[in-house]
FIKOLZA-1660 file (N, C-alpha, C; in steps of 0.1 Angstrom, whole numbers, plus 5000, padded with zeros to 4 digits):
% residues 198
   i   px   py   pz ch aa at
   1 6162 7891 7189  A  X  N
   1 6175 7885 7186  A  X CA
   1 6176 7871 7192  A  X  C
   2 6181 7862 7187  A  X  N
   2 6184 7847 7188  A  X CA
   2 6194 7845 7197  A  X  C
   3 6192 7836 7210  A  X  N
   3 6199 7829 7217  A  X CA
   3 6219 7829 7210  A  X  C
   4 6217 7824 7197  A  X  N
   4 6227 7821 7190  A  X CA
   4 6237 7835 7182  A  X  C
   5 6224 7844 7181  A  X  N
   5 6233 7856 7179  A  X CA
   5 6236 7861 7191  A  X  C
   6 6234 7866 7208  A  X  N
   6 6238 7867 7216  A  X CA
   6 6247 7865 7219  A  X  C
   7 6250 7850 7218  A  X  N
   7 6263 7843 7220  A  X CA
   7 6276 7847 7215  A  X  C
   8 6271 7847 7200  A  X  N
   8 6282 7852 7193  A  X CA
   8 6286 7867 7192  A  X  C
   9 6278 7876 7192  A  X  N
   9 6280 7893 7202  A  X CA
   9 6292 7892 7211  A  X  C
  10 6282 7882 7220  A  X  N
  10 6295 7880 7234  A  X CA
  10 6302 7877 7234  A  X  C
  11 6308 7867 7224  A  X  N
  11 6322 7858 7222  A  X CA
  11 6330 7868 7212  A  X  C
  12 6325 7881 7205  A  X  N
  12 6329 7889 7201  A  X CA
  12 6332 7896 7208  A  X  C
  13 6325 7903 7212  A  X  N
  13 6328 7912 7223  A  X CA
  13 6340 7909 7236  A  X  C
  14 6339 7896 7239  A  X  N
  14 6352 7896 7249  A  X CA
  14 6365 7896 7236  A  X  C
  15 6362 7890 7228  A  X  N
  15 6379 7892 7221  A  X CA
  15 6383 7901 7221  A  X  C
  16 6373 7910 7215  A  X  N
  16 6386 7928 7217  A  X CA
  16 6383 7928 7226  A  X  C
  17 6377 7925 7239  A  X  N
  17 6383 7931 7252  A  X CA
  17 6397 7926 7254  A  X  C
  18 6395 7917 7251  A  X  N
  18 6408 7906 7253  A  X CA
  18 6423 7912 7245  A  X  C
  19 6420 7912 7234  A  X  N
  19 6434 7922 7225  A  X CA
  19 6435 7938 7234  A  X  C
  20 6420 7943 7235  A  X  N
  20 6428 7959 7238  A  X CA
  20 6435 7958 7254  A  X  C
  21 6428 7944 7260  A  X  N
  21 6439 7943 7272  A  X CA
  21 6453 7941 7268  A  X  C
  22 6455 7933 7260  A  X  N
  22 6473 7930 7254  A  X CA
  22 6476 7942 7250  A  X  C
  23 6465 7954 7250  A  X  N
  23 6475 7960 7237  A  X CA
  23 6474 7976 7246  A  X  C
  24 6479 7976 7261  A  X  N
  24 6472 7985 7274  A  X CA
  24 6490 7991 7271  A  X  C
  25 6487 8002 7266  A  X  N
  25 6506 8012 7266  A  X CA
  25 6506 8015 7284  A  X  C
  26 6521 8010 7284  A  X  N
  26 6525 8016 7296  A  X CA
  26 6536 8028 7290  A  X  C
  27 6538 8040 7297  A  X  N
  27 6545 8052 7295  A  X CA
  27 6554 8055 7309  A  X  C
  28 6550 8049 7316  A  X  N
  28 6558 8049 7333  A  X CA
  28 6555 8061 7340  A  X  C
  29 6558 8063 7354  A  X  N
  29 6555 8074 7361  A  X CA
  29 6557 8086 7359  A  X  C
  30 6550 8096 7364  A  X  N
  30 6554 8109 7365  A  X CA
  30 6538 8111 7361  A  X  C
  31 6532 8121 7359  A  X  N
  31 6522 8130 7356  A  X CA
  31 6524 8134 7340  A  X  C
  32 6515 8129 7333  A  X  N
  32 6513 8134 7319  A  X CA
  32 6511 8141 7312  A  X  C
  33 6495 8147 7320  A  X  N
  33 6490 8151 7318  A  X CA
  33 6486 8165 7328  A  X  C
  34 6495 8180 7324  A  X  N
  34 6493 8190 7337  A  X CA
  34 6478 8201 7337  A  X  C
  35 6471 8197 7327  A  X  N
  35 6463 8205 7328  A  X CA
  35 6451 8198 7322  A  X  C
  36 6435 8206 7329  A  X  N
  36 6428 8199 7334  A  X CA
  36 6416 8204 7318  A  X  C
  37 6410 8193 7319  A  X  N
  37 6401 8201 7306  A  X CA
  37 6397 8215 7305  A  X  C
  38 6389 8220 7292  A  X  N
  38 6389 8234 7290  A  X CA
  38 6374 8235 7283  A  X  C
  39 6367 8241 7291  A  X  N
  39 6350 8243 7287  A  X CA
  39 6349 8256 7283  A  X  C
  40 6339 8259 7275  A  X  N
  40 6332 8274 7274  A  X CA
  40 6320 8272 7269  A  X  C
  41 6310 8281 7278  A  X  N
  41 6298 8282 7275  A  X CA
  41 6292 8284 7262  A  X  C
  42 6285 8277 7251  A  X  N
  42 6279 8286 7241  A  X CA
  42 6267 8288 7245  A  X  C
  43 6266 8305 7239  A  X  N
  43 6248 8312 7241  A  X CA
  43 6243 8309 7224  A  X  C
  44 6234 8306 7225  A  X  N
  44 6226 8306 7219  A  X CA
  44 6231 8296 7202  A  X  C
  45 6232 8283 7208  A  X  N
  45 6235 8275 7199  A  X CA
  45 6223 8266 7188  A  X  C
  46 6233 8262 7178  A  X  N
  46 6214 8258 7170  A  X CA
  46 6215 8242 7173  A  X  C
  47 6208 8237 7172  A  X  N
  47 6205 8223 7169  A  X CA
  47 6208 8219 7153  A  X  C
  48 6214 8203 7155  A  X  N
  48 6214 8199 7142  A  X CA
  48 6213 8186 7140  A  X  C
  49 6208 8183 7132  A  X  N
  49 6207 8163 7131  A  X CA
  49 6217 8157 7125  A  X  C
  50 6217 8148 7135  A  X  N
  50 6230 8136 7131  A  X CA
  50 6226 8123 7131  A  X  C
  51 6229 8114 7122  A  X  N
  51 6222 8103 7129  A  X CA
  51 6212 8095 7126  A  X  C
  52 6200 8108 7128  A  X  N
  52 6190 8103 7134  A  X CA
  52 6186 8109 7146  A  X  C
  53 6194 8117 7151  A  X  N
  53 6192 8121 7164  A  X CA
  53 6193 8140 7163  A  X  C
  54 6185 8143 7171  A  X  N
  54 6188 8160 7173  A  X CA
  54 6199 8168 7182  A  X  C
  55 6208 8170 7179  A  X  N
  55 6223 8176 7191  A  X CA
  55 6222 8189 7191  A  X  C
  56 6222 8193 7202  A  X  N
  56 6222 8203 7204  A  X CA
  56 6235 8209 7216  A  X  C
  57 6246 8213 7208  A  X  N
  57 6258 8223 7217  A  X CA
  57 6256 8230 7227  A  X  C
  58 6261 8222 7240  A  X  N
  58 6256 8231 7250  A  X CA
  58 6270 8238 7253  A  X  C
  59 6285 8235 7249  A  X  N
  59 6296 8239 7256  A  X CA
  59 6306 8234 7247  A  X  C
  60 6321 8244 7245  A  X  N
  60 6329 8242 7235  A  X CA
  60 6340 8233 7244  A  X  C
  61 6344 8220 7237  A  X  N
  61 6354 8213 7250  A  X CA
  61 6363 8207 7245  A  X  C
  62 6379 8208 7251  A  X  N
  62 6390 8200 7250  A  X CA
  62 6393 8197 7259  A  X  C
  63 6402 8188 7258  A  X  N
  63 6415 8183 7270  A  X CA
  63 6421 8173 7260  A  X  C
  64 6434 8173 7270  A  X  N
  64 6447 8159 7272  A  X CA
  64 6444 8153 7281  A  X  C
  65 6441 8144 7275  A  X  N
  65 6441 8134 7291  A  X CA
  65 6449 8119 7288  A  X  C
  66 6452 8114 7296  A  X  N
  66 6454 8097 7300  A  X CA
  66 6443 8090 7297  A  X  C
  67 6443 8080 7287  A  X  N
  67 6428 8065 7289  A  X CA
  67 6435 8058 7298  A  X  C
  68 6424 8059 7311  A  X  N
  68 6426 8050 7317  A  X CA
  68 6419 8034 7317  A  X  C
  69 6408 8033 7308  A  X  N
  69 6403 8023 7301  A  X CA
  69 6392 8026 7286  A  X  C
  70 6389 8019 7283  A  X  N
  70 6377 8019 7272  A  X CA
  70 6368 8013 7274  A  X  C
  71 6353 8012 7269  A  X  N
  71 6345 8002 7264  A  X CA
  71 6336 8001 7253  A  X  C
  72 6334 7994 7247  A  X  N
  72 6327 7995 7237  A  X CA
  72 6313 7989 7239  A  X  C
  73 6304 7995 7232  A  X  N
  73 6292 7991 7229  A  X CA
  73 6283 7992 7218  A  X  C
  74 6273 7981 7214  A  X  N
  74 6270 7970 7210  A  X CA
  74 6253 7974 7209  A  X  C
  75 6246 7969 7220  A  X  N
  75 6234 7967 7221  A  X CA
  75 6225 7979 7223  A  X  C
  76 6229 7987 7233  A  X  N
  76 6221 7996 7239  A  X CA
  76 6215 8005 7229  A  X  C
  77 6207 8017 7233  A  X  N
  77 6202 8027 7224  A  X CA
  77 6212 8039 7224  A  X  C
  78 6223 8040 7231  A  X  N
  78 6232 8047 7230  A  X CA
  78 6248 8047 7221  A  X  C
  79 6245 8034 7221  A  X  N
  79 6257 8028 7209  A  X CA
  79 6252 8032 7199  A  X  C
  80 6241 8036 7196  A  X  N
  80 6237 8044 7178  A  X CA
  80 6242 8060 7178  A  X  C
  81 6247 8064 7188  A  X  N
  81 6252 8072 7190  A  X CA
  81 6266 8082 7194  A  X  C
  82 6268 8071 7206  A  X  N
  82 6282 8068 7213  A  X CA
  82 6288 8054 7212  A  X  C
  83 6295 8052 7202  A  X  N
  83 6297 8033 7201  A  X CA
  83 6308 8032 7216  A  X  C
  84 6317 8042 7220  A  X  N
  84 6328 8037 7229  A  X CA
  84 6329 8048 7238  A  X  C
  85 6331 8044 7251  A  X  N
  85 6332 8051 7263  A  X CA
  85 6351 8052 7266  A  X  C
  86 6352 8065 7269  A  X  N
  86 6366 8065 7272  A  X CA
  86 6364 8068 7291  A  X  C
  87 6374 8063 7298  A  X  N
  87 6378 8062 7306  A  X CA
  87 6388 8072 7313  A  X  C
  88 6388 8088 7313  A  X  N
  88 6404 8100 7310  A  X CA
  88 6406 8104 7320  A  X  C
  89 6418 8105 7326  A  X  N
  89 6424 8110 7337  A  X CA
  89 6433 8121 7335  A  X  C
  90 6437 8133 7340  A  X  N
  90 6442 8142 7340  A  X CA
  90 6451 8141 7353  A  X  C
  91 6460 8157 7355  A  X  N
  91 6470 8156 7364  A  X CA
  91 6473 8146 7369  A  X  C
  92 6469 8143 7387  A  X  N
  92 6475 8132 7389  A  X CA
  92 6469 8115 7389  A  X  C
  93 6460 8121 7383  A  X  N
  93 6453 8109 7372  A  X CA
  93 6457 8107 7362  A  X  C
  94 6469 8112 7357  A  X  N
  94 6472 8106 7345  A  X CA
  94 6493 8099 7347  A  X  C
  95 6491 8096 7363  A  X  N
  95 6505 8095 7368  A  X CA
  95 6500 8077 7368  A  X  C
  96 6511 8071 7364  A  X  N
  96 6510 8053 7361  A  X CA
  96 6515 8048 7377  A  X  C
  97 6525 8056 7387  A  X  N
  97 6526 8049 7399  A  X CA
  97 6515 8058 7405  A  X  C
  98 6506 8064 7405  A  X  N
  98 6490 8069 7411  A  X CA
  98 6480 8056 7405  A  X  C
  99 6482 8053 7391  A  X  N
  99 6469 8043 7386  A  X CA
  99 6471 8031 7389  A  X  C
 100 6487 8027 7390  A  X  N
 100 6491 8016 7398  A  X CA
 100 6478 8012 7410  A  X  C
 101 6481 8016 7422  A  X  N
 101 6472 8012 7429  A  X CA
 101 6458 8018 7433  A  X  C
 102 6453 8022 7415  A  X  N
 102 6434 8017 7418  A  X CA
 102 6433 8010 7410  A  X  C
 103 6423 8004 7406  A  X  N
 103 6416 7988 7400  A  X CA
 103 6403 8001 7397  A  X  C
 104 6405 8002 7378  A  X  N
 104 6396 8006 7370  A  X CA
 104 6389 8002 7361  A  X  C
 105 6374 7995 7366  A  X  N
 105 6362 7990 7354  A  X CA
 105 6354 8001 7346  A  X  C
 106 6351 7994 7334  A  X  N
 106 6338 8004 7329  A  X CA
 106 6327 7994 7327  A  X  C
 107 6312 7996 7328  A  X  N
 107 6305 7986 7320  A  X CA
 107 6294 7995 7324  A  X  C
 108 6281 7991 7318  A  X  N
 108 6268 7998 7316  A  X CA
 108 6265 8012 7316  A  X  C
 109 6277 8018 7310  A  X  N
 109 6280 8035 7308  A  X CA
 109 6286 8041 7319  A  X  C
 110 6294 8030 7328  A  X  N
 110 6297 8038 7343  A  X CA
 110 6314 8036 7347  A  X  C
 111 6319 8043 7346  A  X  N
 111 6329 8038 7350  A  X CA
 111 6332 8039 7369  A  X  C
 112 6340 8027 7368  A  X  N
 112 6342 8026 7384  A  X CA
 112 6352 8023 7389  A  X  C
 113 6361 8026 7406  A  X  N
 113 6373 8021 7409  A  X CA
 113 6373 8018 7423  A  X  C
 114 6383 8010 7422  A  X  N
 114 6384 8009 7439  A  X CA
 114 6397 8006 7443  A  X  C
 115 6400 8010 7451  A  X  N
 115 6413 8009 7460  A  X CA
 115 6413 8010 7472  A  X  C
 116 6418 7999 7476  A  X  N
 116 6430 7995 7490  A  X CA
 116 6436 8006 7499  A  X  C
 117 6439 8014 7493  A  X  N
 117 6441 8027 7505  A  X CA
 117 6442 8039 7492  A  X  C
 118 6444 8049 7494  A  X  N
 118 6437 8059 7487  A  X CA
 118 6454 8066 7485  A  X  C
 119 6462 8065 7470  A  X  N
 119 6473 8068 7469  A  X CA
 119 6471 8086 7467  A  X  C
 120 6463 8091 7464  A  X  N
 120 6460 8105 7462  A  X CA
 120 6446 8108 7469  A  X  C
 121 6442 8117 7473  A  X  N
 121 6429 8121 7479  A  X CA
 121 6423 8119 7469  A  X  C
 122 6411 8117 7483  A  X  N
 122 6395 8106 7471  A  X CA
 122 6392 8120 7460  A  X  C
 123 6391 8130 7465  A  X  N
 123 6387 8144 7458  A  X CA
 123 6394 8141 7443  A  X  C
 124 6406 8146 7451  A  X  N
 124 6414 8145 7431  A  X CA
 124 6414 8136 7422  A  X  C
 125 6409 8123 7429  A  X  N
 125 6407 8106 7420  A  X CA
 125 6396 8112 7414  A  X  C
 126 6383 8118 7419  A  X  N
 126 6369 8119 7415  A  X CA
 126 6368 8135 7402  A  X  C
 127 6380 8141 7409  A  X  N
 127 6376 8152 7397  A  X CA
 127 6388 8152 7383  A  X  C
 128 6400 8146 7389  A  X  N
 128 6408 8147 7378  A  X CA
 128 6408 8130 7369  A  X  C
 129 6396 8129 7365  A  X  N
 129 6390 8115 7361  A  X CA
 129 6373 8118 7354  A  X  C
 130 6373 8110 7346  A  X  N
 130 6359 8114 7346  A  X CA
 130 6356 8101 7332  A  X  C
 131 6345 8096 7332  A  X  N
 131 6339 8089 7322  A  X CA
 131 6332 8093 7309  A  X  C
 132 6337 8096 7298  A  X  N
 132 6334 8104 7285  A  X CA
 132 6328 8095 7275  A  X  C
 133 6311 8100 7272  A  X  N
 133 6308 8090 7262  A  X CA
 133 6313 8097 7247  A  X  C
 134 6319 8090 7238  A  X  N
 134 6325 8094 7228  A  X CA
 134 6317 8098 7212  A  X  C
 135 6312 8107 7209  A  X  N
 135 6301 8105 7197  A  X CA
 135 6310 8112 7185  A  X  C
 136 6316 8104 7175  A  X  N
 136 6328 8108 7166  A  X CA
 136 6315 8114 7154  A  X  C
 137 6323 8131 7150  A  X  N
 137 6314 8134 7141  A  X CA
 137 6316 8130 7127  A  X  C
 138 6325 8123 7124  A  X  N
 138 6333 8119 7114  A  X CA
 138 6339 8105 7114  A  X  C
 139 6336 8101 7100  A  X  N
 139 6342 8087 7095  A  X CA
 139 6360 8084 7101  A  X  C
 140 6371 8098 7098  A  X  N
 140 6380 8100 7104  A  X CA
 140 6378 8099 7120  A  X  C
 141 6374 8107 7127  A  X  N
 141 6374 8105 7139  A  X CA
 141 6370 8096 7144  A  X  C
 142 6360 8086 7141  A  X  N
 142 6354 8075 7141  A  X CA
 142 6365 8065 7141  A  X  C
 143 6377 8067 7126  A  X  N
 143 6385 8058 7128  A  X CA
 143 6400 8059 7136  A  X  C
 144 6405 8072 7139  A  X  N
 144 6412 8075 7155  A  X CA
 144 6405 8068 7162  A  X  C
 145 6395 8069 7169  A  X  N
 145 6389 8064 7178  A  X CA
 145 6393 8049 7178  A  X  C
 146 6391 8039 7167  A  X  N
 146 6399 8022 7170  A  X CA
 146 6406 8021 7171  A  X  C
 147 6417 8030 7173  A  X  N
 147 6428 8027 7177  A  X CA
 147 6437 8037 7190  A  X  C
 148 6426 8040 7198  A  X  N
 148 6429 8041 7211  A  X CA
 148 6428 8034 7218  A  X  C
 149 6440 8031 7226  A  X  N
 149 6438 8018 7241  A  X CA
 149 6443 8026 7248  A  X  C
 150 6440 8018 7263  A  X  N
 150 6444 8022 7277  A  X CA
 150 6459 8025 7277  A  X  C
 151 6462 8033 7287  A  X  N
 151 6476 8040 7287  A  X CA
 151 6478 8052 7272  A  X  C
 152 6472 8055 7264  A  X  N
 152 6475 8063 7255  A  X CA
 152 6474 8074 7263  A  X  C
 153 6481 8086 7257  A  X  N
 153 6477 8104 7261  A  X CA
 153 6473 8102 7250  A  X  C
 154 6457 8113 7249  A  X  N
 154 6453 8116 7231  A  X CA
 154 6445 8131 7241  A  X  C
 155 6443 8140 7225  A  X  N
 155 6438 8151 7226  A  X CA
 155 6426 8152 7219  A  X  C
 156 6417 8161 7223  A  X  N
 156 6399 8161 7218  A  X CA
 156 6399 8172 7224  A  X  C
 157 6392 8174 7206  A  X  N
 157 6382 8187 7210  A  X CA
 157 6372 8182 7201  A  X  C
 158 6356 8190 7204  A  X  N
 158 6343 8191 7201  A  X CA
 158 6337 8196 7216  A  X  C
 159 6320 8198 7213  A  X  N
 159 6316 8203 7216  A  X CA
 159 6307 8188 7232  A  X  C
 160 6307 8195 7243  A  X  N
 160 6295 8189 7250  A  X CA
 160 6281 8194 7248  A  X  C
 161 6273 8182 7246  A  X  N
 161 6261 8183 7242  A  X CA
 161 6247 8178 7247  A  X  C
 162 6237 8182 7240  A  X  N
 162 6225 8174 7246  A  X CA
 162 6218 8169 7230  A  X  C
 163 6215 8151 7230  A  X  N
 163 6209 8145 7222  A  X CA
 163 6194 8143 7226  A  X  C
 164 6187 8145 7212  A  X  N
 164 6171 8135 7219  A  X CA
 164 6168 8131 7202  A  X  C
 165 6162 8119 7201  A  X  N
 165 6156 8109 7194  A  X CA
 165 6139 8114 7192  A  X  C
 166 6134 8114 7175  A  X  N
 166 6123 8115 7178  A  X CA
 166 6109 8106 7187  A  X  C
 167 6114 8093 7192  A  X  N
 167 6106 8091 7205  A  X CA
 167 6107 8096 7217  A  X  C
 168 6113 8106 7217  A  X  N
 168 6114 8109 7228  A  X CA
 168 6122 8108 7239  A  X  C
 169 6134 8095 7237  A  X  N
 169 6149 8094 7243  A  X CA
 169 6156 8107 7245  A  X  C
 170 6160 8111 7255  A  X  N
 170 6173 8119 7250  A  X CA
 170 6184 8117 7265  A  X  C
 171 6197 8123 7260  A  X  N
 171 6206 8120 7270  A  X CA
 171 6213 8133 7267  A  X  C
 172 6218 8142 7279  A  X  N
 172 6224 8149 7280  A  X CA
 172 6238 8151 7288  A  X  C
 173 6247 8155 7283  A  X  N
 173 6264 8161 7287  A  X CA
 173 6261 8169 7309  A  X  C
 174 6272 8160 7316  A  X  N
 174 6273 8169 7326  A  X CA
 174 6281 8178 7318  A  X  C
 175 6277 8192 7323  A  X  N
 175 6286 8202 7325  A  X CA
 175 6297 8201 7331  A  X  C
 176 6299 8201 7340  A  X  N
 176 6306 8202 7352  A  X CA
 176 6319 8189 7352  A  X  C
 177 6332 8190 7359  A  X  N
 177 6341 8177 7366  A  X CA
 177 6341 8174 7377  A  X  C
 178 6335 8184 7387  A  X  N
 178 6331 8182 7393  A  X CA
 178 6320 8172 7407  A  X  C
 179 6310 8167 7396  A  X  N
 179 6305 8161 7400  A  X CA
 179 6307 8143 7401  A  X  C
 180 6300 8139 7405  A  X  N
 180 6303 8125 7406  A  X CA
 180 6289 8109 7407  A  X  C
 181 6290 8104 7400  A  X  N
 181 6272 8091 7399  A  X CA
 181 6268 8092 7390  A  X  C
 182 6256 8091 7391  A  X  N
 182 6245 8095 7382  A  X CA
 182 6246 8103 7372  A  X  C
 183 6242 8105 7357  A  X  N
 183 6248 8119 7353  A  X CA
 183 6260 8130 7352  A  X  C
 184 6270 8121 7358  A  X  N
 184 6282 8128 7359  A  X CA
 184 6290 8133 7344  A  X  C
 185 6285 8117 7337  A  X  N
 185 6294 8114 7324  A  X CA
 185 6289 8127 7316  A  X  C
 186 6303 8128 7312  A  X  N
 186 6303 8139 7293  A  X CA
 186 6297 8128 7285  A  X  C
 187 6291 8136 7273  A  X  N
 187 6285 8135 7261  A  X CA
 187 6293 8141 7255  A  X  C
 188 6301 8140 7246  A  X  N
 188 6310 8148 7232  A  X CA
 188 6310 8141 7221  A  X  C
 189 6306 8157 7216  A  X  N
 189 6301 8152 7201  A  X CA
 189 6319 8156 7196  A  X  C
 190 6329 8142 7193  A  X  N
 190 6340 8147 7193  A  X CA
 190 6343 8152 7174  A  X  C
 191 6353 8164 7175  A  X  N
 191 6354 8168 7159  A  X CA
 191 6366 8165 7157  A  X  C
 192 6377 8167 7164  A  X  N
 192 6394 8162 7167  A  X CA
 192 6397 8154 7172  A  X  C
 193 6401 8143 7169  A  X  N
 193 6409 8132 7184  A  X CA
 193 6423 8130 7176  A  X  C
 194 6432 8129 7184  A  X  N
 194 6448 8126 7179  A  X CA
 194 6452 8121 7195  A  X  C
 195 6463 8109 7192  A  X  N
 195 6467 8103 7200  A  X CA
 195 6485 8112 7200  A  X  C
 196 6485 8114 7210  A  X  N
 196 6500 8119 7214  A  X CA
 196 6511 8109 7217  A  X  C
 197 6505 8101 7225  A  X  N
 197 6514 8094 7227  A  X CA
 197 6511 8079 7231  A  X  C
 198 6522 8073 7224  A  X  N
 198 6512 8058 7223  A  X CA
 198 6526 8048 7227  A  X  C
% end
């Protein structure tokens, strides 16, 4: 790729960053969202090709949650798959005088935060939050998905998953909310997305 396409990626790319920042719903305080996502195990699920890629269902999954940001992507080997990362906070991550004082980025699949003193325990910032790569199984859900911004409540369901490419790539779904770093992020192969409240 040319110096000059680069450029113009990037000069793209910050614009909608720049509009979905103007375009960030505020809803005001209080707690939005009172309950925390909902998993279930599937046994013995089949694999199926999407894509280009092999998915295979490891777990059946909803929630309501708060965006607490987006990002989209472009370049990587995972944008053929996941074009946009959602950012979702539940209970009291999904309270606007709680997100008030943290400072939340996403960029290279990771989301991150920091704050000044800690307005809820670090615990409940790390489990009632979590960074969701988004894989729409549909042209419709595909197009819900452009028109979610920060501050929205939306609802999703699909399945958490594990992908692999025939070279040999693959990226797999944490299970867990639990956890937190490396491999923490969901993988959802999403079938539902609806915005509640905008």
């Amino acid at each position: 790729m040319s110096l000059r396409n680069v450029v113009f990626i990037a000069l793209i790319a910050f614009a909608v960053w720049q509009c979905r920042a103007a375009e960030t719903v505020s809803l005001g305080p209080g707690v939005k969202v009172d309950n925390a996502p909902v998993q279930t195990k599937i046994n013995n699920s089949e694999t199926f090709d999407f894509n280009d890629f092999l998915i295979t269902p490891l777990a059946d999954f909803s929630l309501q949650a708060k965006v607490l940001s987006r990002e989209d992507y472009w370049l990587d080997k995972e944008s053929e798959l996941a074009p946009t990362d959602l950012a979702l906070g539940w209970q009291n991550m999904s309270d606007e005088s709680v997100l008030s004082q943290i400072d939340i980025r996403q960029s290279g699949r990771w989301y991150r935060w920091r704050v000044e003193q800690f307005p809820i325990p670090r615990r409940e910032l790390e489990t009632q939050s979590a960074n969701m790569h988004i894989v729409p199984a549909d042209d419709h859900v595909a197009a819900m998905l452009d028109l979610v911004n920060s501050g929205q409540i939306i609802s999703l369901k699909g399945q958490l998953i594990k992908a692999q490419a025939v070279d040999g790539w693959h990226w797999q779904s944490s299970l867990s909310r639990e956890d937190t770093g490396a491999n923490a992020c969901e993988l959802i192969y999403v079938t539902e997305l609806v915005i509640d409240q905008s």
